[in-house]
C-alpha positions, 0 to 999 in steps of 0.5 A: 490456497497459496497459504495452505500449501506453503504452509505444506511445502514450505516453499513459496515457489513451489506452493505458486506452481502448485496452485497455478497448476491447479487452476489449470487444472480445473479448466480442464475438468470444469469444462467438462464435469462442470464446476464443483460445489465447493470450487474453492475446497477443489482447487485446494485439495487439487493444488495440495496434491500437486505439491506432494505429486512434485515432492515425490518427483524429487525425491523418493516418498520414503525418504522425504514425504515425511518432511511434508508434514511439519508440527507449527509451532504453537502461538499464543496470540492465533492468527485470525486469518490465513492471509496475516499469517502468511505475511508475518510468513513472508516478512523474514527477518532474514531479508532487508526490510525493503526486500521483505516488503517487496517479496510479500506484496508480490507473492502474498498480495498478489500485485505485479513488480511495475505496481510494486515498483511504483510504490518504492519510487524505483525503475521496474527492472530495480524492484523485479531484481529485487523481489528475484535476489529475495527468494533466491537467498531464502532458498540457498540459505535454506530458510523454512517459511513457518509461522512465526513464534510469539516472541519473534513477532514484534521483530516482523510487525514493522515490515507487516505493516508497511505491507499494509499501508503501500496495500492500500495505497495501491488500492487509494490511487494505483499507479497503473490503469484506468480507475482512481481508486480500486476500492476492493484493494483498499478494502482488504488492506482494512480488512487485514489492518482490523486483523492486526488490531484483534493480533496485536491490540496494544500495540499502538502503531497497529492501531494508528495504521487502522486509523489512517486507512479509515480516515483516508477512506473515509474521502473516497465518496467525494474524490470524483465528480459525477463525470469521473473526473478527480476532486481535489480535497479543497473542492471535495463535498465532505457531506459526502464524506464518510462519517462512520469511518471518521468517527471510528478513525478519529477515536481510535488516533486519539492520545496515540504516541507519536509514530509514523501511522499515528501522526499520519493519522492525526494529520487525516482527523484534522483534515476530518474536522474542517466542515470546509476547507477554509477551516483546515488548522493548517498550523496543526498540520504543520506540526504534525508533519514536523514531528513525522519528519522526526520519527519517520523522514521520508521524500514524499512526507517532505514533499507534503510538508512543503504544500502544508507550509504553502497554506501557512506561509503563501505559495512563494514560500511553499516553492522555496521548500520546495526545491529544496527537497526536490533535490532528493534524487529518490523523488526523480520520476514521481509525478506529484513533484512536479504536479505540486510545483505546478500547484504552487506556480498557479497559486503564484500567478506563473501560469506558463510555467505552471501549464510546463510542469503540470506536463511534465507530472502528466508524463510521469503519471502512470494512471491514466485518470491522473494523467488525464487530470494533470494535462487539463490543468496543463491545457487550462492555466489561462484561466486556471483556479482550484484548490491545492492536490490532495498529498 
């Protein structure tokens, strides 16, 4: 609905009142003439309607009804689906790429600023100023939300996919709530990944994107034990692991370039390969994460570095990295920092101060099941054994 009317308005602040405005509407007229056959055909038509109602309040019909109709612009790739559309929509080049990211999770996507801001690594009242500042400038510079053209798509796609892959990674572990895992979020972000794959089928890290969101999907089965307490990927049962989708992923990654998706992917098919933990090729993975440091530096691709390194070189040199990128003051507030540091003081031995900084991570967590987690592992270092945290 809401791509609809913005296709019509123009105007993503417009075309959220009008749908809301449907909604309301329906409660209304549901209630007494019941719901219609096609509910989702009414809410349309009725918030369509609610747009044009709210342009004539605005201006005279003779004057600016006609602007409601503007030709798209022919495309030569088609996009096989309304949602995709209105993120490349949404992603204007106009905006920082953190900004058109932020915009498109929150209008598009539908998730709230705390969840968005707890995927950039920043204060909530930081990301509600930020999504605020991005609208505001489309509006004032008078920017028309229209379909991309064919050659302006390649200069969207990097935002189009970061859109997908933070996505998915609310759906994989979202950072508010009750659930581990919201596994309708995760779903639509694959969807929307197969999508870009039938858009843009040679563009390789379209495909690397495809192949990470199915082979870290893929775990989804096993990530909790039957009394819904989290597993970590060491103590995982992979035969309850995805098959099907380790396939699919592991063919799709293979003599990819090297690019962020790709490599991150390569990470998860090697991941995908060990029948047991003890057989991960944790070298492979150490190179793997080097060359993703190159061609995509980020804090938390550092952070899993360093408990890559852990498996190789021993916990006491996973701790020296360590605490060198834990001076990286845009991890200050993320609770896997903390938890991985307490990780590595249990595999040291240092039980009390890893009981100290598995607290420290449960009071940074915002989900709840994590936190439940992280203060059993606080309570229980006195006889703790485990694995290493799933990064």
């Amino acid at each position: 609905m809401l791509a609809t009317v913005v296709r019509l308005t123009r105007d993503v602040d417009a075309a959220q009142d009008a749908v809301q405005e449907a909604f309301a509407a329906a409660l209304d007229a549901w209630r007494t003439a019941g719901v219609p056959a096609n509910p989702g055909a009414w809410l349309t038509a009725t918030a369509r309607r609610k747009a044009v109602d709210a342009r004539r309040r605005e201006e005279s019909v003779a004057r600016r009804l006609p602007l409601l109709i503007v030709p798209e612009p022919s495309t030569g790739y088609g996009f096989p689906d309304d949602r995709l559309r209105l993120i490349f929509t949404c992603c204007h080049p106009a905006l920082d790429i953190a900004s058109r990211v932020a915009l498109t999770l929150n209008v598009v996507c539908g998730l709230p600023t705390a969840d968005i801001a707890h995927l950039f690594l920043v204060p909530e009242p930081t990301m509600a100023a930020r999504v605020t500042r991005a609208k505001r400038k489309l509006r004032a510079a008078g920017i028309p939300y229209r379909i991309p053209r064919d050659d302006e798509l390649a200069e969207r796609l990097p935002a189009v996919l970061v859109v997908v892959y933070l996505l998915f990674s609310q759906g994989h572990t979202p950072g508010r709530g009750t659930a581990l895992t919201a596994a309708d979020v995760a779903a639509r972000a694959i969807d929307l990944a197969r999508l870009l794959v039938l858009l843009l089928p040679d563009e390789p890290e379209v495909t690397g994107l495809l192949a990470l969101l199915l082979l870290t999907d893929a775990r989804r089965p096993a990530r909790l034990d039957a009394d819904g307490a989290p597993v970590l990927l060491a103590d995982q049962d992979r035969t309850r692991w995805d098959r099907e989708l380790i396939a699919e992923g592991t063919a799709l990654v293979e003599e990819l370039p090297p690019g962020p998706y790709a490599v991150q992917a390569a990470i998860a098919a090697v991941h995908a390969a060990a029948a047991r933990a003890a057989d991960t090729d944790w070298p492979t993975i150490l190179r793997l994460y080097d060359v993703l440091l190159r061609v995509h530096p980020s804090p938390v691709a550092a952070l899993a570095r360093c408990m890559a390194y852990a498996e190789v070189a021993g916990p006491a040199a996973g701790l020296d990295a360590l605490e060198a990128v834990a001076a990286d003051q845009r991890l200050a507030g993320y609770h896997l920092l903390p938890a991985a540091r307490a990780d590595l003081l249990r595999r040291s031995g240092r039980f009390d101060e890893a009981s100290r900084a598995y607290a420290e991570a449960a009071g940074l967590a915002g989900n709840a099941v994590e936190r439940e987690y992280l203060l059993s592992r606080s309570a229980g270092m006195a006889t703790a054994v485990g694995g290493s945290l799933d990064l």
